[in-house]
N, C-alpha and C positions, 0 to 999 in steps of 0.2 A: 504493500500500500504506500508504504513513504520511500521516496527517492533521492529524500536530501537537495531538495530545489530550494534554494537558501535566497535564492532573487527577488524574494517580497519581502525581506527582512529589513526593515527599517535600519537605517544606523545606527540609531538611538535606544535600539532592543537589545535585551541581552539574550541571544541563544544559547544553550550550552553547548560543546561541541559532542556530545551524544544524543542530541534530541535527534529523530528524522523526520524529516518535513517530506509531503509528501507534495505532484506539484502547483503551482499558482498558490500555496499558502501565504496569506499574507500574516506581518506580526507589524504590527502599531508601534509607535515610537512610546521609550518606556515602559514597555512591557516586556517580564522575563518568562523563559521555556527553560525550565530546569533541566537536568540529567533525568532517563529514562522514562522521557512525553514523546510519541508518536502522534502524529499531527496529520488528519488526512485529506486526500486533494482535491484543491477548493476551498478550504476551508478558512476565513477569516479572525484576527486575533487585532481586534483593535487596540488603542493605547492602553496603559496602564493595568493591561491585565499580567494576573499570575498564576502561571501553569507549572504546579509541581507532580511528580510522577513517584510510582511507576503508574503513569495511564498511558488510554491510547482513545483517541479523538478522531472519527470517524469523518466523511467526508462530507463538504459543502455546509459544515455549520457557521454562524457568526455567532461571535461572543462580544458582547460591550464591554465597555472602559469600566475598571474598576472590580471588576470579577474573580472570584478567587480559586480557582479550579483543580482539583487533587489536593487540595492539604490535609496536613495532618488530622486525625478528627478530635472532637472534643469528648473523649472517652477518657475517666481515667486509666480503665484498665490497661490503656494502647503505651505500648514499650516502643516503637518507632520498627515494628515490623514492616516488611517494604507489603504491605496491603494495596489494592490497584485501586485505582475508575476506569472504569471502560462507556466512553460514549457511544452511542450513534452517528447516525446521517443525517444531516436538514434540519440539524435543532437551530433555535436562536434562543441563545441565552443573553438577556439583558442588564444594566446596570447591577454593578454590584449584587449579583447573584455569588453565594457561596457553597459549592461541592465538595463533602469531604469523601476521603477514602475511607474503604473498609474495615474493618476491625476480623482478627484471628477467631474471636468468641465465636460470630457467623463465618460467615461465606468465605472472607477477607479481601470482599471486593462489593462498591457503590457500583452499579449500572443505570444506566439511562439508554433507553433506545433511541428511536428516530422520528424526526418532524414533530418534536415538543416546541412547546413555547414555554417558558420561562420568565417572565414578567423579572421586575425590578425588584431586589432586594428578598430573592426566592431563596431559600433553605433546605439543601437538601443533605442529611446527617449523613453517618457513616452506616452500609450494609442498606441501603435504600436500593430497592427495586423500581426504577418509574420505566412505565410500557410505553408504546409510540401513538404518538397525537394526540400528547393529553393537555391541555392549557393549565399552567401553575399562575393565577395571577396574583399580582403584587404584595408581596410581602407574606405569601401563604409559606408555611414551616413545616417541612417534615421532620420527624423524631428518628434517632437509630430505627433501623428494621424497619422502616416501614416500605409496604408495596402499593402502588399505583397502578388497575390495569389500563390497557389501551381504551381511547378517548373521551377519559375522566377527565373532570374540570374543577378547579376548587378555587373555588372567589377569593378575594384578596383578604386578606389577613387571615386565612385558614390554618388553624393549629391541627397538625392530626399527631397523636398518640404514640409512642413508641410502640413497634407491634401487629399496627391499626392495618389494615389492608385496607383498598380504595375499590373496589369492584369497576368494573368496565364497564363503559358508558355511564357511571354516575356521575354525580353532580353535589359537590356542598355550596352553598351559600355562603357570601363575604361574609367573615367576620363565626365565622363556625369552629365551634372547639370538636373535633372527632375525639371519644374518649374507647369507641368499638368499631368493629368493623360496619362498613357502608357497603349492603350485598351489589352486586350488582346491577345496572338502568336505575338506580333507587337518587333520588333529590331526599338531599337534607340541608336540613340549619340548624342553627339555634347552639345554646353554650348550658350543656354538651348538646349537639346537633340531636334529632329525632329527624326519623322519616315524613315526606310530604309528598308523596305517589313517586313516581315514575318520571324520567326524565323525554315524556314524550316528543315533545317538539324537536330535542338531537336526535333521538330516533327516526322521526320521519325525513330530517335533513339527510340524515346517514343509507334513505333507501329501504329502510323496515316497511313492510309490505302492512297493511290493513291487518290482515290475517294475523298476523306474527304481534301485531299491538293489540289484539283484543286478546289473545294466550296471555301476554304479560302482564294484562291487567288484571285479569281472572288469579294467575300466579301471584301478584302481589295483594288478592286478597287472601287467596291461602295463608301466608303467610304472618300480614297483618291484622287480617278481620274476623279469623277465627278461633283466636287463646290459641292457637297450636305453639308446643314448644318447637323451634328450630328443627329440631330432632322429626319431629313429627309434620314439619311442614316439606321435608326434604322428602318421607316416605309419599306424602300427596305430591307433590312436580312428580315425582316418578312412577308414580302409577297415571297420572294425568296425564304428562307431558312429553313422556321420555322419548318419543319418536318427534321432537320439535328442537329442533336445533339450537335455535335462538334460547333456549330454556338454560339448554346446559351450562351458558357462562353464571346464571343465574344460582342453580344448582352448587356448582362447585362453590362457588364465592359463600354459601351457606357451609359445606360441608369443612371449609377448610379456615373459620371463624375460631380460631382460639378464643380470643379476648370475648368473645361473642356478637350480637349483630345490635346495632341502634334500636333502638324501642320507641 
């Protein structure tokens, strides 16, 4: 992926001479690429930014000025193990946004997939999972562990939990404390957030068919409208649903609830 094309490198930046850039990378004046950051092609590094490794930065992202990207994390436990970040493709990460690396207790690696947005002053800890196309906006804060699936949304100033899974295609509300998991298509708000149906209106932008929105509604009242414990709302989708496709991300996002689900 990286070829070492050092021609967008500002004179003002500091590269190290192990980073590899892969090519047309650009690096901003004032901004430093530590030892062991892979950098890949296309990919933009405005001013003032700072990229420590061991990561590796997938292709055609921009990152804004001010951004702080692979550090250390703020774990006590973390003894300076070379733990990774691995980015995607087509993210745009904005103003001082902060990503740390991983920690040995999990994974010992932070990911982030492709085509996120990242708003300003976006938080994401160490052993963070975030899936592709989710919008993080401004100033919302992940905790250690926590996972994000693909094209979640979490409004500005969103606190979610260490732990806390984000389900696919949900949605929290600015200003939401997540202190459980948010199953999957599910809108929340409020401190600590609660469920408010379904994220219908991204689903229909996303191509969900008529059919496939009246299942998830019926499944979201399994769920919510009938005292079923979790437990028991998983054996109804799958005796209802289990030949519905669309169910399954739903399903799982129940099944694999540690912390448990919003109420």
């Amino acid at each position: 992926m990286a070829t070492n094309d050092w021609s967008g490198v500002h004179p003002q930046a500091i590269v190290d001479p192990s980073a590899r850039l892969g090519d047309n990378v650009t690096v901003g004046p004032w901004s430093y690429i530590g030892p062991d950051v892979e950098i890949g092609d296309g990919t933009e590094i405005l001013s003032h930014v700072v990229v420590k490794g061991p990561a590796v930065i997938g292709r055609n992202n921009r990152i804004f000025q001010f951004s702080s990207i692979g550090e250390a994390c703020q774990d006590k436990k973390y003894a300076g193990e070379p733990t990774t970040l691995v980015i995607g493709d087509n993210n745009v990460i904005r103003e001082n946004c902060t990503i740390h690396r991983g920690t040995v207790q999990d994974r010992g690696e932070t990911r982030i997939g492709s085509g996120n947005l990242l708003m300003a002053y976006v938080h994401v800890a160490h052993d963070c999972i975030v899936g592709d196309n989710t919008i993080l906006a401004n100033c919302a804060t992940l905790a250690g562990h926590v996972s994000i699936g693909d094209y979640a949304i979490l409004g500005g100033g969103t606190m979610v939990h260490q732990f806390c899974h984000i389900g696919t295609h949900s949605m929290a509300a600015g200003g939401s404390i997540v202190l459980k998991d948010i199953p999957a298509y599910v809108m929340a708000s409020g401190q600590s957030a609660q469920p408010h149906g379904m994220n219908f209106e991204g689903l229909k932008r996303r191509g969900f068919s008529k059919e496939v929105l009246l299942v998830l509604r019926r499944a979201y009242k399994i769920i919510y409208r009938q005292g079923l414990t979790t437990e028991q709302a998983v054996a109804e989708l799958e005796k209802a649903y289990s030949d519905v496709a669309e169910v399954r991300p739903l399903i799982d996002s129940l099944r694999g609830a540690d912390r448990g689900i919003i109420r």
